[in-house]
C-alpha positions as CSV (number, residue, x, y, z in Angstrom):
1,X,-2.6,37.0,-71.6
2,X,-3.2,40.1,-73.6
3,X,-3.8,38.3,-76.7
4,X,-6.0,36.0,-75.1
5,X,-8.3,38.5,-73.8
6,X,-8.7,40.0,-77.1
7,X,-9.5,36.8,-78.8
8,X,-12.4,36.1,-76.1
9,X,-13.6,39.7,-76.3
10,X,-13.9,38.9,-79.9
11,X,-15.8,36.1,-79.7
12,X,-18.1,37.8,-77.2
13,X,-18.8,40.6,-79.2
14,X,-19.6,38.8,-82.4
15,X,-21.9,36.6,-80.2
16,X,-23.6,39.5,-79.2
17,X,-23.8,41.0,-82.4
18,X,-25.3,37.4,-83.8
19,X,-27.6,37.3,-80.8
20,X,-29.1,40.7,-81.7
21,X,-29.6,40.3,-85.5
22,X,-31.4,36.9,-84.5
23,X,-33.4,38.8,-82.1
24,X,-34.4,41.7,-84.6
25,X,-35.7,39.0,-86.9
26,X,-39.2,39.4,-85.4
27,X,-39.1,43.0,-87.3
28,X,-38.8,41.3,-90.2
29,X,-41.6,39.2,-90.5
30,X,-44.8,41.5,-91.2
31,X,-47.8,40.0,-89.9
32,X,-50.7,38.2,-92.6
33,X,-53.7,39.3,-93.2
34,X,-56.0,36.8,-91.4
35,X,-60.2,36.5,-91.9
36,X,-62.9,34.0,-91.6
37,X,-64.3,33.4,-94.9
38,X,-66.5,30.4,-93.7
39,X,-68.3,28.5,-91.4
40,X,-69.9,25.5,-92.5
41,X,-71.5,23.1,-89.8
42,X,-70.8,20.3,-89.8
43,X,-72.8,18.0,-87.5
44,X,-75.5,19.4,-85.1
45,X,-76.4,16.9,-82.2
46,X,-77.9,18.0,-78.9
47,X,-74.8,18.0,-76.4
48,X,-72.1,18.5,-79.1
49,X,-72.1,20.6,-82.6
50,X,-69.0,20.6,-85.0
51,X,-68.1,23.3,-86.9
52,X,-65.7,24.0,-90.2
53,X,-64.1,27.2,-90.0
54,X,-62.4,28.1,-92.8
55,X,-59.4,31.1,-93.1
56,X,-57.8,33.3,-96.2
57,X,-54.7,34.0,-95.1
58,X,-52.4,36.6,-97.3
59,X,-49.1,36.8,-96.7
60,X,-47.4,40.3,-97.1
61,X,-43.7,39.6,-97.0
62,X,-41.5,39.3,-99.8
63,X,-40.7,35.6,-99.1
64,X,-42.7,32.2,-98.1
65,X,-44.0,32.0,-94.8
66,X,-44.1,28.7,-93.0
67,X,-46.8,28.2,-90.4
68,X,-46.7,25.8,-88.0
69,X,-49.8,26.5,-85.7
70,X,-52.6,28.9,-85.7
71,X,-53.8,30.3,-81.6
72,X,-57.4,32.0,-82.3
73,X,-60.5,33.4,-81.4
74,X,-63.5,34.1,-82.9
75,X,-66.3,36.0,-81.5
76,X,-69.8,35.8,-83.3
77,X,-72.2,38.9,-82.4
78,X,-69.7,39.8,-79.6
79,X,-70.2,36.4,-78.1
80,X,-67.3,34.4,-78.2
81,X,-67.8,31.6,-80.2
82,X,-64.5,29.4,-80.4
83,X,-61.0,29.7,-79.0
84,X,-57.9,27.1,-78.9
85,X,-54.8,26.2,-80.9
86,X,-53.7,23.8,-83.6
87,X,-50.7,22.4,-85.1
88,X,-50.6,22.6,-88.7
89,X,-48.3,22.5,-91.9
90,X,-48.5,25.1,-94.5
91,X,-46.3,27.7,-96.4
92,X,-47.8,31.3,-97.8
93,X,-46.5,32.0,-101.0
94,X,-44.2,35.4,-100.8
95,X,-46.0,38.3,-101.2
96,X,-49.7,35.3,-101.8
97,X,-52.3,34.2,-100.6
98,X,-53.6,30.9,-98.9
99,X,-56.3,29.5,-97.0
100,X,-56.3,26.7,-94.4
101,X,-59.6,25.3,-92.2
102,X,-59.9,24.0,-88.5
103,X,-62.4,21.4,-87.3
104,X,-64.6,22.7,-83.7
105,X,-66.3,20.9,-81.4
106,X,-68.4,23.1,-79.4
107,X,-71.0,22.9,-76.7
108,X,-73.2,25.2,-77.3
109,X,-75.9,24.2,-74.4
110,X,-72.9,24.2,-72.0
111,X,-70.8,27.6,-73.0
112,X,-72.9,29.8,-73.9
113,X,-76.4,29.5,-74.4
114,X,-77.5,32.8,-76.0
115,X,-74.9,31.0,-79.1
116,X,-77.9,29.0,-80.4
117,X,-79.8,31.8,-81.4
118,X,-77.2,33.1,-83.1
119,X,-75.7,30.6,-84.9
120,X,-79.5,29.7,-85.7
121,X,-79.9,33.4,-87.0
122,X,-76.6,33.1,-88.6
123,X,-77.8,30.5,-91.4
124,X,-80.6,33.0,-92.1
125,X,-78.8,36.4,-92.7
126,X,-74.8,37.7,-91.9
127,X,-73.8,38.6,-88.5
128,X,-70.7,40.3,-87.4
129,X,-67.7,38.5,-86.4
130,X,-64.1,39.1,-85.0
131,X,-61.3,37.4,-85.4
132,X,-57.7,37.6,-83.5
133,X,-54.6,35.4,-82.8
134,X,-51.3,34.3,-83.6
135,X,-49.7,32.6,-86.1
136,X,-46.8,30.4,-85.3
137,X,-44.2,31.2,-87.9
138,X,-41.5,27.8,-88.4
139,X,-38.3,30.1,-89.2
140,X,-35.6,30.2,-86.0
141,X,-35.5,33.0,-83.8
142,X,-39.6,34.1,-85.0
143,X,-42.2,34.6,-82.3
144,X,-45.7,34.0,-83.4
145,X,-47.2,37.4,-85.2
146,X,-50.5,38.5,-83.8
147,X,-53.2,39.3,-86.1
148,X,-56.7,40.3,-86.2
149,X,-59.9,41.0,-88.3
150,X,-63.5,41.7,-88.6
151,X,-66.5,41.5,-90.8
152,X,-69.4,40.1,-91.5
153,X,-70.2,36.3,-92.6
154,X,-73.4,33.4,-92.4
155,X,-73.4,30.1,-91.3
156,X,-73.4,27.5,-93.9
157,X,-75.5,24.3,-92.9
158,X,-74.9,21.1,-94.1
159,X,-76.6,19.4,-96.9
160,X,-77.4,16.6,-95.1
């Protein structure tokens, strides 16, 4: 009985020990530097505008980082702009850079109005933007890393 307590007291303590080192991972992963380096629109139409946002992403860490989704938010002139979540597939060299783009649908009539004159004044000169979310990292035991950004960028219309 003695010998068998010992062997499950074993087992429990490397489990724990397992458990925690899994758990500590998160301080392992530094968070990429995330920013807007584009917004291109797409197609404007009177109850629905599509935009191309496009992101540099660099990733600090000293080995590849595999995203699997993107949560975000981005603000225009303090007036949030777009917000949601996406599933996508790309790895970030180790200590590189990458980029990656998400297609929005927005309705600018409908969420915010005072967005039209921005994004109008946005094709004309650069406006202020911020940027935060979270980066859904496909290695086990990872939670998302946060990140967030700021700056200054302009619209770019389409040339059709």
């Amino acid at each position: 009985m003695n010998r068998l307590n010992r062997c499950n007291s074993g087992v429990l303590l490397l489990t724990t020990v397992l458990l925690s080192s899994c758990a500590s991972l998160d301080n392992v992963v530094s968070a990429p530097t995330v920013s807007l380096r584009n917004v291109h629109v797409e197609d404007i139409g009177f109850d629905s505008q599509t935009f191309i946002l496009s992101f540099d992403v660099r990733n600090p860490n000293p080995f590849p980082l595999p995203v699997k989704s993107i949560n975000y938010g981005v603000k225009l002139d303090g007036h949030r702009f777009a917000s949601g979540e996406a599933a996508c597939s790309f790895t970030i060299a180790a200590g590189g850079d990458g980029e990656f783009a998400i297609s929005v649908d927005v309705n600018l009539l409908q969420t915010a109005p005072e967005l039209l004159f921005i994004v109008r004044d946005a094709t004309r000169r650069e406006i202020p933007y911020s940027l935060e979310g979270r980066l859904g990292i496909d290695i086990p035991y990872t939670k998302p890393v946060k990140f967030q950004s700021s700056g200054l960028i302009r619209l770019q219309a389409s040339a059709r």
